[in-house]
C-alpha positions in Angstrom: 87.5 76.6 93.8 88.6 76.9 97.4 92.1 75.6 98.2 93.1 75.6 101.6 94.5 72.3 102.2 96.7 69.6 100.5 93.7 67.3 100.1 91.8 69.8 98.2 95.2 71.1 96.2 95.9 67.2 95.0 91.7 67.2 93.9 92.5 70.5 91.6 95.8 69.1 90.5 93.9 66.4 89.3 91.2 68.6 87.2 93.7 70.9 85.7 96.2 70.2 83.1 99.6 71.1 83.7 103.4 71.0 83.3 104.3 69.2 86.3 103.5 66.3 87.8 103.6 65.9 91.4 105.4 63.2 93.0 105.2 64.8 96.5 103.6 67.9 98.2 104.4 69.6 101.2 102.7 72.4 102.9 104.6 75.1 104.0 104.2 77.4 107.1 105.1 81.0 107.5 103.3 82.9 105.1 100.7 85.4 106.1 98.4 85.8 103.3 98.3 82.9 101.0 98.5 79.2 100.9 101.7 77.8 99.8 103.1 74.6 98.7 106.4 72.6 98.0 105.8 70.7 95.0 108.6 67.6 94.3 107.5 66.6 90.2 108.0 63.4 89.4 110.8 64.4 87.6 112.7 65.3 91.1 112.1 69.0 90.2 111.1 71.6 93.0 108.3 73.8 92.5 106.4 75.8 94.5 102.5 76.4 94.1 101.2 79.7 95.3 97.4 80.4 96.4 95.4 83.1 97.5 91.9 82.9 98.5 90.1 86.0 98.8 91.1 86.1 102.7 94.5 86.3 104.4 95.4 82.6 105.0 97.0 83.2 109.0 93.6 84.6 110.1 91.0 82.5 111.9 88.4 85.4 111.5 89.2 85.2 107.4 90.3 88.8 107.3 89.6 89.9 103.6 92.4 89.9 101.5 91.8 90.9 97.8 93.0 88.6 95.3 94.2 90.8 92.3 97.4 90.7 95.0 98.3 87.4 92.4 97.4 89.2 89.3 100.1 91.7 90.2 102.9 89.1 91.4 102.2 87.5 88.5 102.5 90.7 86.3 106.0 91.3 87.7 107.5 88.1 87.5 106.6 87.6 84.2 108.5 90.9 83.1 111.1 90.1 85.1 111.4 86.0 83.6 111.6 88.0 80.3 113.9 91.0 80.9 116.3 90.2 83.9 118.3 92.7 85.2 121.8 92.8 83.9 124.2 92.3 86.5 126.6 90.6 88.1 125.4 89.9 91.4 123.9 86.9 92.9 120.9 88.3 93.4 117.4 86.9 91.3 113.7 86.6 91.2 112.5 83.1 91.0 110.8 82.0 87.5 107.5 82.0 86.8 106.4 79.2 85.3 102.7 79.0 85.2 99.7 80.8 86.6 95.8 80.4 86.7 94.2 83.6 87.0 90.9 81.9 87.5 91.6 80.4 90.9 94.9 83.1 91.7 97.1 80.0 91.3 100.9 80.8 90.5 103.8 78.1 89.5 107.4 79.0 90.9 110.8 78.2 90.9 111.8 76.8 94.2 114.5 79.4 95.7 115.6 78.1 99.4 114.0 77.0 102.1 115.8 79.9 104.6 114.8 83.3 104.8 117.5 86.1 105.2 116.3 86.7 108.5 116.3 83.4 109.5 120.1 83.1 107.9 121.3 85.8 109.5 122.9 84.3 112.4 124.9 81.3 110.1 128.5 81.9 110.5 129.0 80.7 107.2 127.6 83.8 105.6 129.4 87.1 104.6 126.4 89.3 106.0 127.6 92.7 104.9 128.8 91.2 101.0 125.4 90.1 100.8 124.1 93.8 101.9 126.3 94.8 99.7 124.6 93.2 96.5 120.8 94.0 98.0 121.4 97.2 97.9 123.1 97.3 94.6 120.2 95.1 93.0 117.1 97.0 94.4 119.2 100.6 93.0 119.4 98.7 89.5 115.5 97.8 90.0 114.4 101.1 90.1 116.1 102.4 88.1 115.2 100.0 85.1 112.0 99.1 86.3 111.2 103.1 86.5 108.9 103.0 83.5 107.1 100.0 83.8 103.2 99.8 83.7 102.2 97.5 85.9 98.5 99.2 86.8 97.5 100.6 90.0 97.9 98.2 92.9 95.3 99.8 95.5 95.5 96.8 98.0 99.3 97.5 97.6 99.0 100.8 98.6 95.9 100.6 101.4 97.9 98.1 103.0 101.4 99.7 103.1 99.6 102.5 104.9 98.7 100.4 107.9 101.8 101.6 110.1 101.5 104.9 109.0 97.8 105.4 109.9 98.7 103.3 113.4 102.3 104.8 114.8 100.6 107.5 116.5 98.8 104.4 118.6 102.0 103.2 119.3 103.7 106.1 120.5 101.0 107.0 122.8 101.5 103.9 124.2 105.1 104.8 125.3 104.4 107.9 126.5 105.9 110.0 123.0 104.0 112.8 121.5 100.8 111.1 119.4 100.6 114.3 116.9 103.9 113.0 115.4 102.3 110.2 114.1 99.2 111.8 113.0 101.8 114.7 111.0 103.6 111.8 109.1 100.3 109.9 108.5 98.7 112.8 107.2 102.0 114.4 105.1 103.6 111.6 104.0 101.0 108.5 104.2 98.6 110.3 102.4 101.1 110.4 99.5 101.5 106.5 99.5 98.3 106.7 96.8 99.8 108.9 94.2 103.7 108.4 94.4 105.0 107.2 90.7 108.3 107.5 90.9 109.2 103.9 90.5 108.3 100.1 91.1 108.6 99.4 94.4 108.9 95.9 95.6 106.4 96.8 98.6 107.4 94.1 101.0 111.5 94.6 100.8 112.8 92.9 104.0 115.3 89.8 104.9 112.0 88.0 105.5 110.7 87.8 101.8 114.8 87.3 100.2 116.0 83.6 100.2 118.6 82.1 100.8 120.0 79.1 98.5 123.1 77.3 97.8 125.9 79.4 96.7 124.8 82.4 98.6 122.3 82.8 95.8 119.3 85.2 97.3 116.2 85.4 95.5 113.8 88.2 96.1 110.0 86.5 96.3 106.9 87.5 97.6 105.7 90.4 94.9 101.7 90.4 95.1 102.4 94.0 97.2 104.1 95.4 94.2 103.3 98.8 93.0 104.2 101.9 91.1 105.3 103.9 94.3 108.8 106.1 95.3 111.7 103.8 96.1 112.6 105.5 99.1 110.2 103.0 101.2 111.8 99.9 99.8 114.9 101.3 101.1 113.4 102.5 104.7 111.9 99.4 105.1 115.2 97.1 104.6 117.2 99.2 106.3 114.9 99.4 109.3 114.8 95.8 109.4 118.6 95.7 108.6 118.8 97.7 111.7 116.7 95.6 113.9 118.5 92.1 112.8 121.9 93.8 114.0 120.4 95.1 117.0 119.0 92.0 118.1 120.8 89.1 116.6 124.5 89.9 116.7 125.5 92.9 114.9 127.1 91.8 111.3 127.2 95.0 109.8 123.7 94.3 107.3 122.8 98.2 107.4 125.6 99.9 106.5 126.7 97.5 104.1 123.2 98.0 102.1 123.0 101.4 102.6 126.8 102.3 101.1 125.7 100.1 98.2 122.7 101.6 97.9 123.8 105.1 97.5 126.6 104.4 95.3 124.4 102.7 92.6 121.7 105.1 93.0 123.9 108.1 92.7 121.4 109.1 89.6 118.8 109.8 92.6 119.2 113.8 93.0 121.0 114.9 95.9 121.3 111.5 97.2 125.4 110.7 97.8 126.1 114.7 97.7 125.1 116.3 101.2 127.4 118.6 103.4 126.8 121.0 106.2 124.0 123.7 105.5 122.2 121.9 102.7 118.5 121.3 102.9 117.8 117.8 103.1 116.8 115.8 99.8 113.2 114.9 99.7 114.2 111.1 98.9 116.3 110.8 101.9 113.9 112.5 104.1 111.2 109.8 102.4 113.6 106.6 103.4 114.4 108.2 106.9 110.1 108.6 107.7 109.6 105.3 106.4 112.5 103.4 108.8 111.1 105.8 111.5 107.4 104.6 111.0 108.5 100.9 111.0 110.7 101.1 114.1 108.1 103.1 115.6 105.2 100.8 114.5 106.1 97.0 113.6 108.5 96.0 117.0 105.5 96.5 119.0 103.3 93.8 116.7 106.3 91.4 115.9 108.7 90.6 119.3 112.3 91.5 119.3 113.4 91.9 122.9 111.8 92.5 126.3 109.0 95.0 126.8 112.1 97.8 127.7 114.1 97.0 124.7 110.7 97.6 123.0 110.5 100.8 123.9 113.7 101.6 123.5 113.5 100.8 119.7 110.2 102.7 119.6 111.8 106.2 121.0 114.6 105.6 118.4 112.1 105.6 115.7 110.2 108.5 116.9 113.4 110.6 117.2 114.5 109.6 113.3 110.6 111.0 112.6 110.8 114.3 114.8 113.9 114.9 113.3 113.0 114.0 109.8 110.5 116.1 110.1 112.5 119.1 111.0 114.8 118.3 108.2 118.0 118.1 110.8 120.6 116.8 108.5 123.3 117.3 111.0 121.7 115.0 113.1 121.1 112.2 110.6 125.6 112.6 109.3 125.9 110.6 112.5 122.6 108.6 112.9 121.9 104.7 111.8 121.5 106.2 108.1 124.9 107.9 107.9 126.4 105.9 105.3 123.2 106.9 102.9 124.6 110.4 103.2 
């Protein structure tokens, strides 16, 4: 059944028998691709109802949006309820509780109300401690979530390509050589279908990590899960890492995940053991295209600055790409992924 609204959640509430019982709903706005609710039980517990309909949810045109997406988040959080990581950090993933496959319905534990990005500015935060224990958790996530089966996630991977198959737009647009973009599209793009290295979250950025009491950040939003290589969860945080201390007040986010990053991950071949002469390391030439494509991509679709600091950011990405490309490691010991080498 078709739930788009709180009228029609409360009717299928109603017909379905579960767990909770709601005192209280409340919409919430933000998301992109699904319809999502705060649920207060009668029991004063927090819940939070997840739906997708077989459309993205922000688009007036209903964009199609497959919904296995919830069969996978589901999948994930489940193994994840069952065999946490073991660490000391305050990082989690919230609890899944219940799900209806039939109508891509998930039950979650309520995790915070504030985004990362959105808490990035509170004083009352230690930015790069919290960097600190991201990148130590998502090193600890691949590596013990290396062998998982989770099946293969082609909405995942079709829609993780979209910046890749559209940089070279966007550098054309500033003037920067297209045939850059169409090179990392076709080389490294391409390989988004096959990689199986690890799981990869698939949307790792502030904007999908909450914030709750205690400095307790939970990682949410998995329906773009996949079996994939690590290095793009770790381009794509530290590319928005980069961004949010560009823009909103430089805290020290990127190098603080990066450091903790590479010193968990020092399994990853080659990773923490570069000097002058060696070839560059096909994972860190994987995280340094993926930061490139997003800086070069996603700032002209989502508003940072002014149309000049747009640019700006868009040359920086394109020069992290040509020189990615040419495998210039001396260039990248004193670039914005330094402390990765």
């Amino acid at each position: 059944m078709e739930i788009t609204n709180t009228e029609q959640l409360v009717a299928y509430l109603d017909r379905k028998h579960t767990a909770f019982s709601p005192d209280s709903l409340q919409r919430l706005n933000g998301g992109v691709g699904n319809f999502v609710w705060r649920m207060i039980s009668k029991s004063g517990e927090s819940v939070i109802i997840k739906h997708a309909e077989p459309y993205v949810a922000a688009s007036a045109s209903r964009m199609p949006f497959p919904v296995d997406r919830m069969d996978f988040e589901h999948r994930m959080l489940s193994y994840l309820t069952e065999k946490p990581l073991v660490q000391e950090t305050p990082v989690f993933t919230p609890q899944c509780y219940e799900y209806d496959a039939e109508n891509h319905a998930l039950w979650l534990e309520y995790a915070g109300r504030r985004t990362f990005k959105e808490a990035y500015t509170d004083p009352a935060l230690d930015i790069p401690q919290l960097g600190r224990e991201l990148g130590k958790w998502l090193a600890i996530f691949h590596r013990e979530a290396s062998s998982l089966d989770i099946g293969n996630n082609k909405t995942a991977k079709a829609i993780y390509r979209y910046s890749y198959s559209n940089v070279a737009t966007s550098l054309s647009k500033y003037g920067l050589d297209p045939a850059i973009g169409e090179q990392v599209d076709r080389e490294y793009g391409s390989l988004l279908a096959t990689d199986d290295g690890c799981i990869c979250h698939g949307d790792f950025w502030p904007g999908n990590i909450l914030v709750g009491s205690g400095q307790k950040l939970s990682v949410v939003d998995w329906e773009m899960v996949r079996r994939g290589c690590g290095a793009t969860d770790v381009g794509q945080f530290a590319a928005e890492a980069w961004l949010l201390d560009r823009f909103r007040g430089g805290r020290g986010l990127l190098p603080a995940f990066l450091n903790s990053y590479r010193e968990t991950a020092k399994h990853k071949e080659g990773l923490s053991s570069y000097e002058t002469g060696r070839p560059m390391t096909e994972f860190f030439r994987r995280v340094a295209i993926q930061l490139g494509t997003h800086l070069a991509f996603w700032p002209t679709r989502v508003s940072w600055g002014t149309e000049d600091e747009t640019q700006d950011v868009v040359k920086q990405g394109f020069e992290v790409l040509v020189r990615a490309l040419a495998g210039d490691v001396l260039w990248f010991q004193d670039s914005l992924l330094q402390e990765l080498l």
